[in-house]
C-alpha positions as CSV (number, residue, x, y, z in Angstrom):
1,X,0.0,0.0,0.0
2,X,2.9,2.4,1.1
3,X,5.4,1.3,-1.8
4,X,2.7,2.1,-4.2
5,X,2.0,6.1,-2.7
6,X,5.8,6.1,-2.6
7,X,6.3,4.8,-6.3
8,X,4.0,7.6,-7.2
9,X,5.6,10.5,-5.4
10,X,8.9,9.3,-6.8
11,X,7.6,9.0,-10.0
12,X,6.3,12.3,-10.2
13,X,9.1,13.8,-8.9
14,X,11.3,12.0,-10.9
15,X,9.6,13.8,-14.0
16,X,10.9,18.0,-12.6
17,X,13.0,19.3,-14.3
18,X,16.8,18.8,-13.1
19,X,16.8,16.2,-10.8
20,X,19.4,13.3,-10.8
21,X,18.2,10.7,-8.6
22,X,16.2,10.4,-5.6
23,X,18.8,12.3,-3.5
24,X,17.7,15.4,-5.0
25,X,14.0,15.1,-4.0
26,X,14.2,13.1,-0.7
27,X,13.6,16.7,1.5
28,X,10.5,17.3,-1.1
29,X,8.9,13.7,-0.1
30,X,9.4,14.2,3.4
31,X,7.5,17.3,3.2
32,X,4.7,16.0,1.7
33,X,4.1,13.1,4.1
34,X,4.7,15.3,6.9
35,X,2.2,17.8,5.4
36,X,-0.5,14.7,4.6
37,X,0.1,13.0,8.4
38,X,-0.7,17.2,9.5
39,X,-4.0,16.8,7.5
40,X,-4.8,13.5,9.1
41,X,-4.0,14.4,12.5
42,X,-6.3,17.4,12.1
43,X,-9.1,15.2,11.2
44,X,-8.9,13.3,13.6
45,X,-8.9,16.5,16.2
46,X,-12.0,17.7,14.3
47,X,-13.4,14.3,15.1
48,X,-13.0,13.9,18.2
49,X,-14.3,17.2,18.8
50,X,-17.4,16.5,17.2
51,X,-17.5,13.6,19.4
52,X,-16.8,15.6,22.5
53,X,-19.7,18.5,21.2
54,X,-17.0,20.9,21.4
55,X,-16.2,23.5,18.8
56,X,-13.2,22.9,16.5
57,X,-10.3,25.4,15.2
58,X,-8.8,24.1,12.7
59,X,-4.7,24.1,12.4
60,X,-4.4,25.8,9.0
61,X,-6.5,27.7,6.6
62,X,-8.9,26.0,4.8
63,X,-7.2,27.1,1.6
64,X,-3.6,25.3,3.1
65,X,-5.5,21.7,3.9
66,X,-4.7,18.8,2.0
67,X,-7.9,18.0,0.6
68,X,-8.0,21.3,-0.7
69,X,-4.8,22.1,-2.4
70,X,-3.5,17.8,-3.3
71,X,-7.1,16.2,-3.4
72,X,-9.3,19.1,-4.8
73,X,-13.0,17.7,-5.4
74,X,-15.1,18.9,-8.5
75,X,-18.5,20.0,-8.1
76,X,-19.5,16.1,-8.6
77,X,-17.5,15.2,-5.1
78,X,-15.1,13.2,-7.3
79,X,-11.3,14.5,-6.7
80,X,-10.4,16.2,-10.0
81,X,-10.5,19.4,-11.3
């Protein structure tokens, strides 16, 4: 399941413009897992909250979230453009 999202980001990666080998773009994965476990972990705040009937902040602008900027839905609910 992992090698497959990893395969993906490294293939995708692979494709910009100057880069060598995986060296080059290590830092740039890191940050995107980092930024998707953020999104998660926020959910999961915003779910126990709901839970707990308490009100929720979230951790970044709605405009910064993952599902907003990496998983954009279309007007259908499908992720896509």
């Amino acid at each position: 399941m992992f090698e497959l999202a990893f395969r993906s980001i490294d293939g995708t990666l692979w494709k910009d413009a100057g880069c060598t080998g995986e060296l080059d773009y290590i830092d740039q994965t890191s940050w995107l897992l980092f930024l998707k476990y953020l999104d998660d972990y926020q959910q999961e705040l915003a779910s126990q909250a709901t839970l707990e009937g308490c009100a929720y902040s979230p951790l970044m602008d709605e405009r910064y979230q993952w599902k907003h900027w990496a998983a954009p839905k279309n007007a259908a609910g499908h992720i896509g453009y």
